[in-house]
Structures are given as structure tokens and as C-alpha cells.
C-alpha positions as CSV (number, residue, x, y, z in Angstrom):
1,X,-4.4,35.5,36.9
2,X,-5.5,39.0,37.1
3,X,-4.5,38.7,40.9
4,X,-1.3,38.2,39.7
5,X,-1.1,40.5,37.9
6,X,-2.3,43.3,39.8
7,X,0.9,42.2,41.9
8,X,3.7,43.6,39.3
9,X,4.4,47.4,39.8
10,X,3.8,49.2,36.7
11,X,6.2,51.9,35.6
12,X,6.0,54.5,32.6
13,X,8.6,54.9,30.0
14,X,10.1,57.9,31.6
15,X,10.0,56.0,35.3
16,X,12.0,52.9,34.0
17,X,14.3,55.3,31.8
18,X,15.3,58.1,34.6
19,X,15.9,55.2,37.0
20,X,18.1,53.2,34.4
21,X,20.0,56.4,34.1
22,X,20.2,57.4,37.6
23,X,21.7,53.8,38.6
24,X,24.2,54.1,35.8
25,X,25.5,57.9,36.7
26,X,25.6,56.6,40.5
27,X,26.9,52.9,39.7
28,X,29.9,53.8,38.0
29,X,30.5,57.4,38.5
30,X,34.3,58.8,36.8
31,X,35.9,55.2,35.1
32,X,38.5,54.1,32.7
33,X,37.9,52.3,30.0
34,X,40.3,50.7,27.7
35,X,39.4,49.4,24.1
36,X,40.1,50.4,20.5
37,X,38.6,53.9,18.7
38,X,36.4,53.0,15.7
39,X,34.1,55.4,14.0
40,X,35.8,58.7,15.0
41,X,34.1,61.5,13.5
42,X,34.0,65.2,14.2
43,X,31.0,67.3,13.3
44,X,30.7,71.2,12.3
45,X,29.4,71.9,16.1
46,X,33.2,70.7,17.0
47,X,31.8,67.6,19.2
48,X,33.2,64.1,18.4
49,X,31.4,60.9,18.7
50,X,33.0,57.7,18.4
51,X,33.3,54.2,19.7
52,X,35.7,51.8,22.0
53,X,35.4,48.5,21.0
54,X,37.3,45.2,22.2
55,X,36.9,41.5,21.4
56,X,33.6,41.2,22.7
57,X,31.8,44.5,23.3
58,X,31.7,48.1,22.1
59,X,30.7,51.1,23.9
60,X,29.8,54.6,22.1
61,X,31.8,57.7,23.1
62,X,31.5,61.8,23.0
63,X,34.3,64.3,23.4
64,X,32.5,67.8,23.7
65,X,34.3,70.5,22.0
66,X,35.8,71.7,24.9
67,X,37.5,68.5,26.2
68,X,38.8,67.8,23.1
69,X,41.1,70.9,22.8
70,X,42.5,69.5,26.1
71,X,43.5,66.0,25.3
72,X,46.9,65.0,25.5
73,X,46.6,62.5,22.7
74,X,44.5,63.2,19.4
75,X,41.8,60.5,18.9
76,X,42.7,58.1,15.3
77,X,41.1,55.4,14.1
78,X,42.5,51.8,15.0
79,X,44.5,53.1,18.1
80,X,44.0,51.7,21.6
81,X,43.4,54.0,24.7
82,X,42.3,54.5,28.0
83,X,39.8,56.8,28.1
84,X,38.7,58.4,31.6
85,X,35.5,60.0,31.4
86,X,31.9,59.3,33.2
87,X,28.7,57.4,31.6
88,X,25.2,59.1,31.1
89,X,22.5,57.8,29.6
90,X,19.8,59.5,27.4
91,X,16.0,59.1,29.5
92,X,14.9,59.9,25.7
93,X,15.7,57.1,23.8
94,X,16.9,55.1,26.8
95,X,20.7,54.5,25.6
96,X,24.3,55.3,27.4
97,X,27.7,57.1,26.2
98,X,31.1,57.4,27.6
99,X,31.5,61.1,27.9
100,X,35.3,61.2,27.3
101,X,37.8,63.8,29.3
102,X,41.2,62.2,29.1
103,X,43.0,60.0,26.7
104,X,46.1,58.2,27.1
105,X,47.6,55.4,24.9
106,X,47.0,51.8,26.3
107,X,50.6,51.0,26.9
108,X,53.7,51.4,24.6
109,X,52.4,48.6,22.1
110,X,50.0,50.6,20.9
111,X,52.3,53.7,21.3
112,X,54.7,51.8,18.6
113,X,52.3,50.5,16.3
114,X,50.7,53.5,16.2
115,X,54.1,55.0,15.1
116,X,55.0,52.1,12.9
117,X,51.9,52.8,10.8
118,X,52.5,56.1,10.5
119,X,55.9,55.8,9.5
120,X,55.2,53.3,7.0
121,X,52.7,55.6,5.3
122,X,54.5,58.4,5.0
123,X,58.0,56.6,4.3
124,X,55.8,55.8,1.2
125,X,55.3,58.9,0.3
126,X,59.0,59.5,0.0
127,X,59.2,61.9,3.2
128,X,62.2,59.8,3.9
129,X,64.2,59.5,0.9
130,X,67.9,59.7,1.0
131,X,68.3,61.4,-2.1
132,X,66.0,64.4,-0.2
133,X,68.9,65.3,2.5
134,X,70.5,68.0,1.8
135,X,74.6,68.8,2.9
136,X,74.6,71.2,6.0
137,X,76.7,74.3,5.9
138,X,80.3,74.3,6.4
139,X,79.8,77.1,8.6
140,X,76.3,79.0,8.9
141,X,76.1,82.5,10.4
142,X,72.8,82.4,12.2
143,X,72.0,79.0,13.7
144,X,68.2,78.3,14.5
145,X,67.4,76.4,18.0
146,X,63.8,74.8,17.9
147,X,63.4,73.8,22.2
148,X,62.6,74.3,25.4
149,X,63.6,77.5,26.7
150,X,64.0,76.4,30.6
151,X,65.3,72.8,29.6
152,X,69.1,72.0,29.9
153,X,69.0,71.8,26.0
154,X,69.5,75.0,25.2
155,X,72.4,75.6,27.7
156,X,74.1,72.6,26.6
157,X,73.7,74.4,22.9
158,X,74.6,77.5,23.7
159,X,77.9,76.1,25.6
160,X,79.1,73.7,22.8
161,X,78.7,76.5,20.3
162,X,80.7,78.8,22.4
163,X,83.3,76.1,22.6
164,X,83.7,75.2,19.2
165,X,83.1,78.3,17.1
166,X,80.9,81.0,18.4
167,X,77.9,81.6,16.3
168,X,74.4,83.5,16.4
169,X,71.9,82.0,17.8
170,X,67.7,82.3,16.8
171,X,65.5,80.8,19.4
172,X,62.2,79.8,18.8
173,X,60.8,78.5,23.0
174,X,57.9,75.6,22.1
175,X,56.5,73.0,24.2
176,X,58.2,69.8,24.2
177,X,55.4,67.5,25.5
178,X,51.9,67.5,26.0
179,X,49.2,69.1,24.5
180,X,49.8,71.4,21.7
181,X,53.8,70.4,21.5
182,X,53.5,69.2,18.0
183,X,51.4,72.2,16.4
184,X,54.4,74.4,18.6
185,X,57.4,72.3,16.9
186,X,55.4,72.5,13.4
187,X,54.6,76.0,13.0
188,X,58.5,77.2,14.5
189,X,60.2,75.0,12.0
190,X,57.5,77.2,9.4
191,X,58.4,80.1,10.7
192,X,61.9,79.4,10.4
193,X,62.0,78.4,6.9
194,X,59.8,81.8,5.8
195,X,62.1,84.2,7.3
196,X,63.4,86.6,4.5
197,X,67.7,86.3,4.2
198,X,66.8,90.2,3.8
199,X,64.6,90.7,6.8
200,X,65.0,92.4,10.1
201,X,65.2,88.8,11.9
202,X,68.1,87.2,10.4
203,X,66.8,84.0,8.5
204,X,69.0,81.0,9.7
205,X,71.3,78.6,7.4
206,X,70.1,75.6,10.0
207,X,68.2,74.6,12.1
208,X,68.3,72.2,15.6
209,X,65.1,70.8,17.2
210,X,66.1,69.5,20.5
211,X,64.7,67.9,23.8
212,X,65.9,66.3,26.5
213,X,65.8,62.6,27.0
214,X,62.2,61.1,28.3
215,X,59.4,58.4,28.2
216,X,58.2,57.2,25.1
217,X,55.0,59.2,25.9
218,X,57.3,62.2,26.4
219,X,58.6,61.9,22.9
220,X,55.4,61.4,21.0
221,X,55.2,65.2,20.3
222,X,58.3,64.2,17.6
223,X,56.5,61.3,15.7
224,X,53.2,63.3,14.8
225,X,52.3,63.6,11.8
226,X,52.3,67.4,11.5
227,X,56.0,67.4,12.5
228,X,57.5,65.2,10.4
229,X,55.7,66.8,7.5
230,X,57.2,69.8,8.6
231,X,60.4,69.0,9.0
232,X,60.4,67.2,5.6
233,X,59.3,70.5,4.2
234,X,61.6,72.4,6.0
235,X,63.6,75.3,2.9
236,X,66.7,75.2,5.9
237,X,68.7,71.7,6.6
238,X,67.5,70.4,9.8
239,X,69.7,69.0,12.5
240,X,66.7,66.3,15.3
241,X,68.4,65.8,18.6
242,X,65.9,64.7,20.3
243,X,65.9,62.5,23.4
244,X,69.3,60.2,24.6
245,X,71.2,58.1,21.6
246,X,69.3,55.2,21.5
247,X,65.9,57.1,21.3
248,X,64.3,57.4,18.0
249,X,61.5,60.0,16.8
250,X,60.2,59.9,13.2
251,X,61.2,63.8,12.8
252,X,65.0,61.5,12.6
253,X,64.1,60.2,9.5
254,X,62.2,63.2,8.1
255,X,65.4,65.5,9.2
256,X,68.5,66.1,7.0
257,X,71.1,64.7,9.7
258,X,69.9,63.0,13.2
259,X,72.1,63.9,16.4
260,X,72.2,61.6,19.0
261,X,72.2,64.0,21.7
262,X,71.8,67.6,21.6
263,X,75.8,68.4,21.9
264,X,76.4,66.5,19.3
265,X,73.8,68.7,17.3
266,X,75.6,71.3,18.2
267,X,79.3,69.7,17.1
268,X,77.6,68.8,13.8
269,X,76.1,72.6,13.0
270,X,79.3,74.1,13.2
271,X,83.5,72.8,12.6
272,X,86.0,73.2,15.6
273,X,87.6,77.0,15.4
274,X,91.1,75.0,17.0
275,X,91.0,72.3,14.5
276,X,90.3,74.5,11.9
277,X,93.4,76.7,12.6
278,X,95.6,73.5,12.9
279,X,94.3,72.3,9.2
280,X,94.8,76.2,8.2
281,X,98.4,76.1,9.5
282,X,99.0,73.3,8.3
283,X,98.0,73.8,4.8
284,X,99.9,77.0,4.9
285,X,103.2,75.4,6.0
286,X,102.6,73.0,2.9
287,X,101.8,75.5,0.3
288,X,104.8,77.6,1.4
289,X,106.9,74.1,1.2
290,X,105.0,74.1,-2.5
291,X,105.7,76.9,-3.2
292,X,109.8,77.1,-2.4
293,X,109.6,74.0,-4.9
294,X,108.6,75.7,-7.7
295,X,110.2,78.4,-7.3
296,X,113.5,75.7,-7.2
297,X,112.4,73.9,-9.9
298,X,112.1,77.3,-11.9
299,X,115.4,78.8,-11.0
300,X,117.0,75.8,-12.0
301,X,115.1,76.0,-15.8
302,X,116.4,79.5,-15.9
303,X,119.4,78.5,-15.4
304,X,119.8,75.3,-18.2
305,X,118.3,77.6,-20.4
306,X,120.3,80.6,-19.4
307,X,123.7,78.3,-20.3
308,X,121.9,77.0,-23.8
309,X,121.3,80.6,-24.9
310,X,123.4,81.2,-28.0
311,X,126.2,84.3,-27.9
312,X,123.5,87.3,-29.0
313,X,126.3,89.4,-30.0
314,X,127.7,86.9,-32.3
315,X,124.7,86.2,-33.6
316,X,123.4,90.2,-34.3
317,X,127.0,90.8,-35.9
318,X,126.5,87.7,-38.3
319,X,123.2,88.8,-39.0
320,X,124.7,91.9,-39.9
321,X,127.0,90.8,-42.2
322,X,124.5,88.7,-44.1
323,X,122.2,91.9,-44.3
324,X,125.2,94.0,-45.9
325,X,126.0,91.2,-48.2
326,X,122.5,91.0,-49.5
327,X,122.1,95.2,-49.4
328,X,125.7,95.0,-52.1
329,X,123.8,92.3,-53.9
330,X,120.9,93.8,-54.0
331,X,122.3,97.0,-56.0
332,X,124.0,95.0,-58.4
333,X,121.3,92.5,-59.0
334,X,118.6,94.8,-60.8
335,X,121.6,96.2,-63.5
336,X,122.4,92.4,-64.2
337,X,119.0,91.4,-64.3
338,X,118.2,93.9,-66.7
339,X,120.8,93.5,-69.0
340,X,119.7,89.7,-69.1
341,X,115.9,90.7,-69.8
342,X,116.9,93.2,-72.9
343,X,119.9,90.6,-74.3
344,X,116.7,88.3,-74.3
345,X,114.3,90.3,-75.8
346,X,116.8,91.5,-78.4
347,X,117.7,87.3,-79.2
348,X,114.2,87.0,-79.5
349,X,113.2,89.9,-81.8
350,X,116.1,88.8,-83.9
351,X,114.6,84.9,-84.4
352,X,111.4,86.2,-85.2
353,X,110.5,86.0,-89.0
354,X,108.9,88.4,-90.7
355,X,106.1,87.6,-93.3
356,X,106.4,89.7,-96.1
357,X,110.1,88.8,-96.5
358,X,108.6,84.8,-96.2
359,X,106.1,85.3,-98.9
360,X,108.5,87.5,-101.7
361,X,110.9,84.5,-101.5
362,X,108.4,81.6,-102.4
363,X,107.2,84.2,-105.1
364,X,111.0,84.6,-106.0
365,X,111.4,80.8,-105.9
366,X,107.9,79.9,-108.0
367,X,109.2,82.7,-110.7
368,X,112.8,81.0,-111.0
369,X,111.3,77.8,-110.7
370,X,109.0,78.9,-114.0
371,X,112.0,80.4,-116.0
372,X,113.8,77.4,-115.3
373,X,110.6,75.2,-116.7
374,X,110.6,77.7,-119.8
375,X,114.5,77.7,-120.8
376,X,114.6,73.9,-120.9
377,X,111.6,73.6,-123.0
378,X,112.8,75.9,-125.3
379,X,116.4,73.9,-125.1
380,X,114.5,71.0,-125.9
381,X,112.8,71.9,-129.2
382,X,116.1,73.8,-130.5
383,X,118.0,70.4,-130.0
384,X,115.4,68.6,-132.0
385,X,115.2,71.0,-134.6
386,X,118.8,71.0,-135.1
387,X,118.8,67.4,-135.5
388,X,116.1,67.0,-138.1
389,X,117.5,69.7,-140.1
390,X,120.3,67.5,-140.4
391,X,118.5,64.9,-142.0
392,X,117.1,66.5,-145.4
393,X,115.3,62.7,-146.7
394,X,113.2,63.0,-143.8
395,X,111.8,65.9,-144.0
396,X,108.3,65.7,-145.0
397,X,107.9,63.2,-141.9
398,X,110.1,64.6,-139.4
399,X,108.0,67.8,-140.0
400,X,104.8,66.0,-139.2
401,X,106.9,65.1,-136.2
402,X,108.2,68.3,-135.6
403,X,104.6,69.8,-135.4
404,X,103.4,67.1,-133.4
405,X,106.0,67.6,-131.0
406,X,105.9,71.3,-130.7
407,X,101.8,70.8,-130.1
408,X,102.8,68.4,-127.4
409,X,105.1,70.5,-125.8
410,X,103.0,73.7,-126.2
411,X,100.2,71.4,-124.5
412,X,103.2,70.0,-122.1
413,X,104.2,73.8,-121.2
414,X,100.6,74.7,-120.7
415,X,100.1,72.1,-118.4
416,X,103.1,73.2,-116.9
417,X,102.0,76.6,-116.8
418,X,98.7,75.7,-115.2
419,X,100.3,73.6,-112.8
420,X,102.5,76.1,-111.4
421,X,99.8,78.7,-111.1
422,X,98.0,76.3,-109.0
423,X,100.6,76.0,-106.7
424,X,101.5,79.5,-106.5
425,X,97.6,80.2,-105.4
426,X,97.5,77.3,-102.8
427,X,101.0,78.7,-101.6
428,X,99.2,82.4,-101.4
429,X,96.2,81.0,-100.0
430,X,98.4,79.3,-97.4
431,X,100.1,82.5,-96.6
432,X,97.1,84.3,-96.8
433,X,95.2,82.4,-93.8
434,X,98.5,82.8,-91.8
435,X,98.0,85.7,-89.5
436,X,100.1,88.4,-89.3
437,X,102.2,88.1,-85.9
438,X,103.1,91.7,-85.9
439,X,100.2,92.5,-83.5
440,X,101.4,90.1,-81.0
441,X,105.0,90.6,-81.2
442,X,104.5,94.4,-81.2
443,X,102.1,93.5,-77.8
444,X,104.9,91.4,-76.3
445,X,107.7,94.0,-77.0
446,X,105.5,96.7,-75.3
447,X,104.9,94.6,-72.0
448,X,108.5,94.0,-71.5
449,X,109.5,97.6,-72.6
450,X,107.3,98.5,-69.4
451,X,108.7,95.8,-67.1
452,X,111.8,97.0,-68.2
453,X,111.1,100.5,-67.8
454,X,109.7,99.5,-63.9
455,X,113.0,97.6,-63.1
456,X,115.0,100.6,-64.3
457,X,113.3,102.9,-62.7
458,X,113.6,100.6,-59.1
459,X,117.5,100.4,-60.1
460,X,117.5,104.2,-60.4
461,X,116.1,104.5,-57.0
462,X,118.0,101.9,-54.8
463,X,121.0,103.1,-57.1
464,X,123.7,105.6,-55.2
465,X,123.8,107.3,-58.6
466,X,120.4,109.4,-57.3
467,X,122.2,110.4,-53.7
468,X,125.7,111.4,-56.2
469,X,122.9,113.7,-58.3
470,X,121.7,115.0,-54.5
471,X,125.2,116.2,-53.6
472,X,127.2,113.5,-52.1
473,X,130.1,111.7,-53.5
474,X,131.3,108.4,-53.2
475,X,135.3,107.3,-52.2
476,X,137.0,104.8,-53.8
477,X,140.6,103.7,-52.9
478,X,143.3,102.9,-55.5
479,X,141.6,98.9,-55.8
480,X,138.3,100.6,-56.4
481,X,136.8,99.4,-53.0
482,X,134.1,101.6,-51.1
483,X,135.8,103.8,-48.0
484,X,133.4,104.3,-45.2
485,X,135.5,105.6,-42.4
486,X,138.2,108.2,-42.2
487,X,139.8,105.2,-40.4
488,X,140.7,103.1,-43.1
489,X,142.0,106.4,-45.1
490,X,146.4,106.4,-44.9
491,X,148.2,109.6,-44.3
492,X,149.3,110.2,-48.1
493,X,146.6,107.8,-49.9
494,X,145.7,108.5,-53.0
495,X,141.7,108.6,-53.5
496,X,138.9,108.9,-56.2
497,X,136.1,111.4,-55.5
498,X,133.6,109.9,-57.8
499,X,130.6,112.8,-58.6
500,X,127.3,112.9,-60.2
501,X,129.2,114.3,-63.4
502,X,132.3,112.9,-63.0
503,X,135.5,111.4,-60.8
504,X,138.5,113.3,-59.1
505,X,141.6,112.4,-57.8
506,X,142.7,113.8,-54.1
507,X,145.3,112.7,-51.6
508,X,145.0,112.6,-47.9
509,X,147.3,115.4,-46.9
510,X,147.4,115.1,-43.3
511,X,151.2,114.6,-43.1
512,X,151.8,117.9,-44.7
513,X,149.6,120.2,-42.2
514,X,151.4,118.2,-39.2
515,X,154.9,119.6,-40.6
516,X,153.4,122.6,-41.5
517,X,151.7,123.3,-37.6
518,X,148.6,123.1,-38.6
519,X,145.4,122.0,-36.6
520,X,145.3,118.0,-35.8
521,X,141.9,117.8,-37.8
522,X,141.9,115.3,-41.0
523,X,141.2,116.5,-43.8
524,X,141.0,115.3,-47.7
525,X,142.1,117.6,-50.0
């Protein structure tokens, strides 16, 4: 046995590792190797380590810092690749890695899955919500263009905004594709959206990011995540054009309108100048038709209501009338009214009674009533005594009588007496507690003495008796009527000068001065 073992070369830790990692580096040299990232991780240093797995086997991975700024597509979790890269093994602790250069998606499966994920996730977060789109501007001033400055984009742009309605134009160049397009798409939509509406760069009222048709590899600068975000964040509206028509990016559903092509961006950002001015005319030859309506239907109300007008003149010289009927009733009404008010006062001061007179005729009537008590008393007895003196046998008891009768009507006449006393004190009494309406009356009298002296004094004034006492005079034909107007006056009429202090007579003498040659002026006399 220990010839048989002396047989087996023996080899040190370091031999067997070196060799195992000079046969690997040699063996396989550059490769691609397709799988699925797991564990992707990115330390301070700025190396990442990760691994490529598939049904059976897993393999672990390193992208040095300065590779990974160089990739074409970012390294995520769950996403299959091809990786091209070289293997080295560690002599140290006798394992391998994939050192990682280039990464490409594994075929557009993975390219849409990828972007279906990510489109679910963030449609969750309401990124792409209807109710966030916002209207685009009728017309904007300054128009901001997000592409490719050598691409056919921007001519295409440039020439359907010259067609349609020429507008300013704020171009931001970025990289379409490859590495670094997404952060370049991201940070000019940014910049766009902080530009200051007061600033030296004019800020613009919307935006357009645009490319060109392409692969789906092309594209996948648009469906980043750093995009959409931005272009869901984006202050401005935002206009995605971005590949042919049937090409679809998530920036489309993050944006506030998606163009199928980047001319039709363009015919969306800003109206057609030739339509406009047809809609313009046209509206102008309607409002003028309008407009000859109304002023139709108005002349033709003016004139109904001009022929149901009333006749102004008959109506002023009614109203006159009236106002000279009132004015002559008006100057005769406070005299009548006056009169009315003192032949009512005077009616009333005569009905009034007056106490004292009341009270001296029940006293007159309680004294007659007493004489009248007395005499027939005193008629009374004489009768009697007449009648027993006529009977001499009877005497002795007639006198008894007599006395007994005389005591009953002395008591009878007292009781009379008393009674009647009574009466006249309650009767006082009465009349006492009355209350003397002299006060009252005298209050009454004085109240109307001053309305009366207030109506008098308004007579005086509306009267023509003050302008008589100023100077003027007042004519009066034969009937007593008012003259006004030399007019109505007859050659020869007789008319009354009535004065302040008096009335004259004068005649109109203008007949005479013709026969006598004298001037054609009229003149009362």
C-alpha cells in the first residue's frame, strides 16, 4: 500500500488552486451567459455583486464600478440577461465569478415582462390616472421639443409647426438610446418644468418628447422608470411621440396626450392658422347676420311702439287744464273750508251747557217745588178748620181732632221738609262731583282758534288779495270773469279795475285814439 501510494503526485493548496484557476481563465476565456439576476446588491466601493441563476444552476457575478457606468441595461432583480464577461477564480478561497462587461436583455420576453411589471407597479401608484391629464393649450407661445438633435424628428417638428401656425421653439438635444438616454429624457423634462415664466429662457406652455421609430431595445430608454416618473411629474402638459403608431412606451401613459407619430405631436400642440381663419370668418359673417337681426327686430319695436305712443300735446294741454282747474279750486277751497270750520265751532259752542245755569234751575225748581209743598198744607188745614167751625156740638172733639191733625201735619211737613233737604243735598252732591267742562271746552276752542288762524293765514298767502296789496290789480269783465289777455278785451268794453282798496270802472278806448290819429298801441284807460 505505501507503494501505492508513493505513486499519487502530491500537490499544495496553492498548486491545485492556481491550476484550477489557470484552466478556467484559459478554458473559457470572454463568454455569454444567459440566466436570471438574483441578489443584486451595490456596495459603498460602487462594485456590484450578484448572481445568474437558471432551472438548475447559479453562477455568482461582479460588475466593477467602472463597467457598470457603461452598461446599456441597468441590472434589476428577476430580469433575464445575457451577460458577456470572462470568469476568474480566487486561488484564495478556491471559488469562480463571472466578471460582468455587457448586459443585454435575453430576448423581448423578458424585455415585456420586465415592462409589464413595471407598469403595473407604478399604474398602482396612480402615475396613470385619467383624472391627472391635464387640457393642452389652445395655442402656447413657446413650445418645448425633448429629442434628438440630428434625428429627422426634429425637422419633421419644426416643418409641421411652420405649416400649421408658426410658433417658438425650445430645444433640449438628449440621447434617445443607449446608455444614459433615460437620465438625458428625465432631467430635460425637469429642466423644462423649472424654467421661471419670468426668466431669460422663455419657460414653455408644452412640451413634445419625440424619437423616431425603432426596436423594442431602441425604445427602452421611454419605459424606465426615471422617465415615466418624470413625465408624470412634469408642471407643463406633455405631448410622447415616440416611435411609429403602433409602438407603445410607458412615458404614453404617464404623458397628458400620446401622438402617434411625431407630426401628429406637432398637429396636436398647436390649431391650423387656415382653419382658424375660416372658423374666424365664418363666425364673423354670422354675428354680422346676428347682428342685422336685431337690429330688425329693434327697428321694428320702435316702430309699434312709436304708432301706440299717445298725442303728447293733447295730453300736456289736458294736463294743463286739470292743473288750472285745481289752481281756481284751490283758492276758493281754504275760504269755504273755513267758513265750514267756524259755522261748526260756533254750532258747537252754542249746544254746550253751561253748569252754573244747570244747577240755579234745580235750585229754582227744589224752592218752587217746596212753596208748592207749603201752600197746600196750609190750604189743607184752613179747609178743615173752616169745616169744624161750622159744627159748634162738636167742638170739644173736633178740637182734639183739630190738634191731632195739625201735630200730624206739622210732623207730615217736617218730614216733608226733611225729605226735600235730602234731595236738594244729593242733587248738590251730584252736581258737585260733576266737573267743570269749562277747562276743556276753553282748551278745545283754543286749538281750533289756532288751526283756524293757520288756515287763514295759508288763504292769505295763496290769496291774490296779498299781490292787489303789492301793487297789481285784477280785471274783471261785465260777467265778473278773470281777463288774462289784452286779447279777449273789445274795443269799447267796459271793465272793473279791482284794487287793494277798492274797484274802478274803465273802458277800452282804442276806437277813439284810431279816429283821433293816435299811435296803434292798446291802451285801457
Amino acid at each position: 500500500m505505501d507503494g501505492t501510494h508513493g505513486n499519487i503526485p502530491e500537490y499544495s493548496v496553492s498548486e491545485i488552486s492556481g491550476a484550477v484557476k489557470r484552466t478556467l481563465e484559459t478554458a473559457f476565456g470572454r463568454i455569454r451567459v444567459r440566466g436570471e439576476i438574483t441578489e443584486f446588491k451595490t456596495y459603498p466601493s460602487g462594485h456590484s455583486y450578484l448572481s445568474m441563476k437558471d432551472e438548475t444552476g447559479t453562477i455568482r457575478a461582479i460588475i466593477w464600478r467602472g463597467a457598470l457606468s457603461k452598461l446599456a441595461v441597468r441590472p434589476e432583480n428577476g430580469v433575464e440577461v445575457i451577460a458577456t464577461g470572462k470568469i476568474t477564480a480566487s486561488d484564495k478561497r478556491s471559488d469562480y465569478a463571472l466578471q460582468i462587461e455587457r448586459l443585454e436583455y435575453a430576448g423581448e420576453g423578458a424585455l415585456l415582462a420586465r415592462i409589464e411589471r413595471l407598469r403595473l407597479r407604478l399604474g398602482a401608484e396612480g402615475l396613470f390616472d385619467e383624472d391627472r391629464k391635464r387640457p393642452l393649450p389652445f395655442l402656447p407661445e413657446v413650445i418645448g421639443v425633448i429629442t434628438s438633435e440630428k434625428g429627422a424628428v426634429l425637422h419633421d417638428i419644426r416643418t409641421t409647426l411652420a405649416r400649421r401656425f408658426p410658433r417658438r421653439v425650445l430645444l433640449i438635444p438628449v440621447a434617445v438610446q443607449g446608455q444614459g438616454a433615460a437620465e438625458q429624457v428625465a432631467s430635460a423634462i425637469a429642466t423644462m418644468g423649472a424654467l421661471s415664466p419670468l426668466g431669460r429662457i422663455p419657460r414653455p406652455d408644452v412640451i413634445i418628447v419625440a424619437r423616431g421609430g425603432g426596436s423594442l431595445e431602441d425604445l427602452m430608454a421611454f419605459n424606465e422608470e426615471v422617465v415615466v416618473r418624470a413625465a408624470a411629474a412634469s408642471p407643463i402638459p406633455l405631448i410622447s411621440a415616440v416611435g411609429h403608431e403602433t409602438d407603445t412606451t410607458l412615458i404614453d401613459f404617464a404623458s397628458d396626450r400620446r401622438a402617434p407619430t411625431p407630426t401628429a405631436a406637432a398637429e396636436l400642440a398647436v390649431p391650423s392658422r387656415e382653419e382658424l381663419a375660416a372658423a374666424l370668418d365664418q363666425r364673423g359673417t354670422r354675428l354680422a347676420r346676428a347682428a342685422h337681426s336685431v337690429l330688425d327686430r329693434g327697428r321694428i319695436r320702435l316702430d309699434r311702439a312709436a304708432k301706440g305712443l299717445p298725442d303728447l300735446p293733447a295730453l300736456i294741454a289736458a294736463g294743463r287744464n286739470r292743473l288750472e282747474d285745481r289752481a281756481h279750486r284751490l283758492q276758493l277751497a281754504p275760504r269755504a273750508l273755513i267758513g265750514a270750520k267756524r259755522r261748526l265751532l260756533e254750532g258747537t259752542a252754542a249746544r254746550l251747557p253751561r253748569p252754573q245755569e244747570a244747577i240755579a234751575s234745580r235750585r229754582a225748581a227744589l224752592s218752587l217745588l217746596e212753596l208748592r209743598i207749603g201752600g197746600a198744607s196750609r190750604a189743607a188745614v184752613g179747609r178743615q178748620s173752616r169745616a169744624l167751625a161750622r159744627m159748634p156740638d162738636l167742638a170739644p172733639l173736633l178740637r182734639a181732632r183739630l190738634r191731632e191733625a195739625r201735630a200730624a201735619e206739622t210732623r207730615a211737613a217736617e218730614r216733608l221738609d226733611a225729605a226735600a233737604q235730602r234731595r236738594l243735598a244729593e242733587r248738590s252732591a251730584t252736581l258737585a262731583r260733576i266737573p267743570d267742562p269749562t277747562p276743556f271746552v276753553t282748551a278745545h276752542l283754543r286749538q281750533c282758534r289756532s288751526a283756524l288762524r293757520g288756515l287763514s293765514a295759508r288763504l292769505e298767502g295763496a290769496s291774490y288779495q296779498a299781490l292787489l296789496e303789492r301793487g297789481f290789480a285784477l280785471v274783471r269783465d261785465t260777467a265778473g270773469q278773470p281777463v288774462t289777455a289784452a286779447a279777449q278785451v273789445a274795443p269799447g268794453q267796459r271793465l272793473s279795475l279791482q284794487f287793494a282798496d277798492g274797484s274802478l270802472g274803465v273802458t277800452d278806448d282804442r276806437a277813439k285814439r284810431r279816429e283821433r290819429g293816435g299811435g296803434t298801441q292798446e291802451t285801457l284807460l
